[in-house]
N, C-alpha and C positions, 0 to 999 in steps of 0.2 A: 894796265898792260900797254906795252906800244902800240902805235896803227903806222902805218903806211904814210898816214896823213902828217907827221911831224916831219916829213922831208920835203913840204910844200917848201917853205921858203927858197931853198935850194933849188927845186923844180922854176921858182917863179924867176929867180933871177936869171935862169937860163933861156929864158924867154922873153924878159923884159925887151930885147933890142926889138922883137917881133914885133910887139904890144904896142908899140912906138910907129911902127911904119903901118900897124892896124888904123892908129888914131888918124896916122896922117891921110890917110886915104879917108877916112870919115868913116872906118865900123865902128858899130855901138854894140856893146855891153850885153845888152838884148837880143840885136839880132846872131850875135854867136851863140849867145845859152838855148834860143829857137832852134838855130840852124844844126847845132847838134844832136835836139831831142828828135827833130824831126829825120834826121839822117841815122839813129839809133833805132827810131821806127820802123823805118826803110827798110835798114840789115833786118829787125825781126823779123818781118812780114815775110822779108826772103826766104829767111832758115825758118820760118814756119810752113813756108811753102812747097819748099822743098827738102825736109827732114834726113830722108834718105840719101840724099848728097852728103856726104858726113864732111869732104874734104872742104866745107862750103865754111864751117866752125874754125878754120884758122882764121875767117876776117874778124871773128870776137876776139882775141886779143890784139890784135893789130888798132882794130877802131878803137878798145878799152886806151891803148898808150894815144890813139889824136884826141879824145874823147877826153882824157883826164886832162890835156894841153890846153883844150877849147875851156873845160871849164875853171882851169888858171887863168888863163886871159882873159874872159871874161869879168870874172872877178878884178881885174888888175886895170882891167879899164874903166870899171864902175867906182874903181875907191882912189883912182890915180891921176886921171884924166874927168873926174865932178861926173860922172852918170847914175852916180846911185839914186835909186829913185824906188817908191814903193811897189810899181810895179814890176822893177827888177828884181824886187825882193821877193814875189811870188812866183813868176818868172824859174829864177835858180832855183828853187825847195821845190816846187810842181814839175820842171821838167825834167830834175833828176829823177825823180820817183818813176817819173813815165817811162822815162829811157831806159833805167834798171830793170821794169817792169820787161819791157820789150825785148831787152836783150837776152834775159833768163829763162823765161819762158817758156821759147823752142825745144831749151834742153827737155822739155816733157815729152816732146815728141818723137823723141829717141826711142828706138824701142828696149825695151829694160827696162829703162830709164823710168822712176817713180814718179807719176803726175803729183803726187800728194807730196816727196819731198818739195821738189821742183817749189810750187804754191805754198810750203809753209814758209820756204826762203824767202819767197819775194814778200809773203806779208809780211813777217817777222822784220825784213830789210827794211819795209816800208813803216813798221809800227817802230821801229828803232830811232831813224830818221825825225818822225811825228816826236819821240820821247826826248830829240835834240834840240828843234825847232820849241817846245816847248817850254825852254830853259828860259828867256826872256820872259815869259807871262808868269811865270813862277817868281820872278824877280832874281834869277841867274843867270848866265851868261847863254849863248848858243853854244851846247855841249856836241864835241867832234869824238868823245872817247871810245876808245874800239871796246876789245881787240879788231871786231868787224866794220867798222865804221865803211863809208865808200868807198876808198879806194884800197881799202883789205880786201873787198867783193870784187870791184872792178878787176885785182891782182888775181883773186880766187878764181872768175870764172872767165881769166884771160885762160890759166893754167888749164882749166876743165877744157875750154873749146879747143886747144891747141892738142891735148891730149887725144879727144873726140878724134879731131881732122887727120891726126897720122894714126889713129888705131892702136897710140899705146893704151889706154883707157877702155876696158873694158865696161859692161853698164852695172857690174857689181862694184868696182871700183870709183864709177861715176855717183852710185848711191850711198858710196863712204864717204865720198869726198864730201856729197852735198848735207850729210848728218852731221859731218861736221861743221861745218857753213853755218848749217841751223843753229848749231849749240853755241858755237859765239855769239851767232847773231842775238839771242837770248842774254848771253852771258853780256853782251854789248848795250842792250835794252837794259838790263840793271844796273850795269855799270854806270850809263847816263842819268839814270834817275837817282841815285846813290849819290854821283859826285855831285846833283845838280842840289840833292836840298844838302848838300854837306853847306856847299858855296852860300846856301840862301840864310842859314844858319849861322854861319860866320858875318856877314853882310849884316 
């Protein structure tokens, strides 16, 4: 099934001129993939803070669109300008996890709102991710296949927090939305590990 994710290239070249005047100034690779988990943090901490602000859930999609730019450039500068490095490698994989974490989360604290969906998404996000990452040691590739891959999620819960913030989104609606989250996310976990021994069996 499609993701979100096959319109990178497209996304990058629109950013390429930026990525250039990044370099020139001397940012690394690192300290953008940091500087976003850590400002993903932030916003959680907030909207966990202060839940009952609802109109506070429009900055989740807004940060989801800088947040998906930061981690194109990042990327563009470690494989374009010689940064890649092993510790960028853990870096990318570990601080998305974190930020996704951060970001989702709050929705539990909605009232309606299902803590247990809420927590099977992010593990299920997070064991997805784990079943991608783990395509190299299997001897495949690093798998990005959706339908929910990351920036199917980042899109999904730009859509939930924007909804949240102006009240079109009820918390039944909120817990439809997020069943369905789940069930790709699942659908996304198999799908990874399906194409990944297809790949290793051709190989």
């Amino acid at each position: 099934m499609a993701s979100i994710y096959q319109l990178k290239p497209r996304f990058q070249a629109l950013l390429r001129p930026s990525v250039q005047r990044l370099h020139d100034r001397g940012v690394t690779a690192n300290q953008v993939t940091v500087s976003a988990a850590l400002l993903s943090v932030l916003l959680g901490l907030l909207l966990a803070a202060v839940p009952h602000v609802t109109w506070l859930f429009v900055l989740v999609p807004i940060w989801m669109l800088v947040r998906m730019a930061l981690n194109a450039i990042d990327g563009m500068l470690a494989r374009e300008f010689g940064q890649q490095s092993t510790l960028g490698a853990y870096l990318n994989e570990l601080c998305d996890v974190i930020a996704d974490a951060a970001l989702y989360l709050p929705f539990a604290l909605l009232p309606g709102v299902s803590p247990v969906l809420v927590v099977l998404v992010v593990l299920f996000a997070t064991v997805s991710e784990y079943a991608g990452v783990m395509g190299p040691l299997a001897g495949a590739s690093r798998r990005y296949d959706g339908p929910m891959g990351k920036s199917d999620r980042a899109f999904a819960f730009g859509v939930l927090g924007a909804g949240v913030a102006v009240g079109l989104l009820t918390a039944a609606w909120v817990n439809g939305l997020l069943l369905v989250i789940l069930v790709l996310s699942l659908y996304t976990l198999y799908n990874r590990v399906r194409r990944g021994l297809a790949e290793t069996r051709q190989a």
